[in-house]
N, C-alpha and C positions, 0 to 999 in steps of 0.2 A: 748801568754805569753812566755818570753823566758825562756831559763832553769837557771834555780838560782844553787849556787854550794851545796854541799852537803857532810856532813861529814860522810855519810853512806853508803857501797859501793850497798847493793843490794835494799834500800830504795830511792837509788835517781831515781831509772826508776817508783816510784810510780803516779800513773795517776790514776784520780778521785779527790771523794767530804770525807772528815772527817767532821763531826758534832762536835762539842762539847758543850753537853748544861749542866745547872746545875743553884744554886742559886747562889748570888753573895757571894763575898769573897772565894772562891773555887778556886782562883785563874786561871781563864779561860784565861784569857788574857794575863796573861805571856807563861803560858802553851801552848796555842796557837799557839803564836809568838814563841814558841819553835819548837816547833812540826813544824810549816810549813818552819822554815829554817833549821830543820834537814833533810826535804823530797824535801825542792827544791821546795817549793809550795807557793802560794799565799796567802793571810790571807784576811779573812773577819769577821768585827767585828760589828754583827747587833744590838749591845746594843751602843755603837757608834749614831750607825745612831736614836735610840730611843731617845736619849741624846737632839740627834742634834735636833730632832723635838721640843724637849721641849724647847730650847732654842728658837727656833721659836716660843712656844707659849707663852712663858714669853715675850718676845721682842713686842709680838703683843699687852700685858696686858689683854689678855684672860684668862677667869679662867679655869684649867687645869681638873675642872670639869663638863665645858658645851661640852658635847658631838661634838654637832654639831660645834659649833667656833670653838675647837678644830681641828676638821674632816678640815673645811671651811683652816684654817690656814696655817695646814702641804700642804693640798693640791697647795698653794700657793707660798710654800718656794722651793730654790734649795738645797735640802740635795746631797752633797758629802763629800764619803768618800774614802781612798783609799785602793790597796789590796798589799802593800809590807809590809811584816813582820818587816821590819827594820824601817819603817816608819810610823808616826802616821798622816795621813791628814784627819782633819774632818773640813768643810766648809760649811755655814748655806747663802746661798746669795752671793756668792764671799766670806763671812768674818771666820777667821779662830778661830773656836770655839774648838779642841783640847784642850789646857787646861781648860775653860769656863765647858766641858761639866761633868767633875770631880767635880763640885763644890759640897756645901751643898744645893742651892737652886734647884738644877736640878737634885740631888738626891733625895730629896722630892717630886719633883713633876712627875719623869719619871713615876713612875708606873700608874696612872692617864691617862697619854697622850697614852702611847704604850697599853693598853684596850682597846681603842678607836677601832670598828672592820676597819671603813673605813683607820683611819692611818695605822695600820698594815696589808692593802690588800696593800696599796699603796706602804710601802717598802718592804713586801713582794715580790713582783714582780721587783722594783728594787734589790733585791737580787739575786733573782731568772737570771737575765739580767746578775750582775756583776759573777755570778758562771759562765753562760755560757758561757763566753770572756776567763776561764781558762779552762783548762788540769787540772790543779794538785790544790786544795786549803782546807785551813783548817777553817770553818764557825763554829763562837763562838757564843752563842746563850742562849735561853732560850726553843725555840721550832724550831729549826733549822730539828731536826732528825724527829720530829712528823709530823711541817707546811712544812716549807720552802724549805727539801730536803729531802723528806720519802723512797727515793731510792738511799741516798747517798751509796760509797761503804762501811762505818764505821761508825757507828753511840758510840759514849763514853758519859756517864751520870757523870761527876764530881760531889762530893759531900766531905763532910766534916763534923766534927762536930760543931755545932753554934759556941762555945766558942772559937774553935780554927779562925772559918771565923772571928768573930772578933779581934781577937788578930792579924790576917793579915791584914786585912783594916785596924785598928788602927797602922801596923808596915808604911802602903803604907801614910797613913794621917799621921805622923808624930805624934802621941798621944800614949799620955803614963800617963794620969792619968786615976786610975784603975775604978772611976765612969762615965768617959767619955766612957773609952771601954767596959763597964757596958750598958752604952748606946746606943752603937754603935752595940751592939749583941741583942739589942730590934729591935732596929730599922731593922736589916736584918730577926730578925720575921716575924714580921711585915710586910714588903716584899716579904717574901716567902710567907704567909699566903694572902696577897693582889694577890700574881702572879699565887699562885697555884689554887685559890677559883675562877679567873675571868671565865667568859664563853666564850670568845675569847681566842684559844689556851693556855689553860693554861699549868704551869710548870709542864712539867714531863715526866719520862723515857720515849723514844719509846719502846716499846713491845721488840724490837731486838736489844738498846741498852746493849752496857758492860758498869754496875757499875765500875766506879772507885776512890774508897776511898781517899782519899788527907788527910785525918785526921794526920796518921804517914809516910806521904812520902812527902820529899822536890821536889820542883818545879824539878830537874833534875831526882828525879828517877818516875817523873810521866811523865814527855817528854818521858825518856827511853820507857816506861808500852807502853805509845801509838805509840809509831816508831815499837816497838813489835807487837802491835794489826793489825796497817796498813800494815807491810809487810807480817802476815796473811791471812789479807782480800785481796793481790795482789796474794798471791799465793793459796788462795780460787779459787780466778777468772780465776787465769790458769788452774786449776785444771777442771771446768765446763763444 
């Protein structure tokens, strides 16, 4: 990976894995994409590639709740995605599903498809693959710090209050009537309650995650909190 530039002077030599897991509307993914072009680092976005599969399995007219076609499907499809911060590339077969994988119909059905244990060995490991091609990356997730990378060098738990996740999904969706975003804060229940109950990695802290509240901090003073955390966990390691 080459070195990306860096507005930090003693965070840009940072080398290693950042976790970031948490529920949705937590705002991860901007976050993220902060965080890894403040450090000069790569980005990986494995709710992306969950997205991506479901869009595989709509496309196939499989229902998102037979296990096995499900499993049969994903395993089938060429999920890519890419790892620049500045760039969104998510591809299902050659075709470019990036804005597709935002929809309402593939929000509904993600959490279905990513339970699936055999879908999530299989991008599990393709994650595992895209970390190892970096030095320095920041992996957005749901069980990133628990499944995916339990030895990363930082593991950070975003969280938020419901009401507020909603009133951010509803800023990113473009809504603003107050029973739709009424809606919109069942519906990420609802989701956290589907992701944290599954028996395949479910949602939640690693044991040696840092809680980091987003309830009263804007997207820049929670990039800040974690450039702080990471150049920590770099001068932990020196330290060792």
């Amino acid at each position: 990976m080459s070195e990306r530039a860096s507005s930090t002077g003693s965070t840009a030599s940072f080398r290693g894995q950042i976790t970031l897991d948490g529920p949705s509307g937590t705002g991860k993914s901007s976050v993220a994409r902060g965080v890894a072009a403040r450090l000069g680092a790569a980005y990986l976005d494995t709710g992306a590639m969950y997205r991506a599969a479901t869009v595989a399995v709509l496309d196939a007219a499989v229902d998102p709740e037979d296990a096995d076609a499900v499993a049969r499907t994903v395993a089938a499809a060429r999920i890519e995605v890419g790892t620049e911060a500045g760039t969104e590339l998510v591809l299902v077969d050659g075709v470019d599903v990036a804005a597709r994988i935002r929809g309402a119909e593939v929000t509904r059905n993600v959490s279905a498809v990513s339970a699936v244990p055999a879908v999530r060995r299989q991008l599990v490991e393709q994650q595992r693959a895209l970390v190892a091609a970096t030095e320095a990356v920041v992996v957005e997730g749901r069980d990133i710090g628990t499944v995916v990378l339990p030895d990363a060098t930082l593991k950070v738990y975003l969280t938020a209050a419901p009401e507020v996740r909603a009133e951010r999904r509803a800023g990113q969706l473009g809504i603003t009537d107050p029973a739709e975003v009424a809606a919109l804060a069942e519906d990420l229940r609802r989701r956290d309650e589907y992701d944290s109950s599954r028996a395949d990695s479910p949602l939640r802290p690693a044991e040696d995650a840092v809680v980091v509240d987003s309830t009263d901090l804007d997207q820049q003073g929670v990039v800040d909190r974690i450039v702080e955390l990471a150049a920590s966990a770099v001068g932990a390691g020196d330290r060792s």
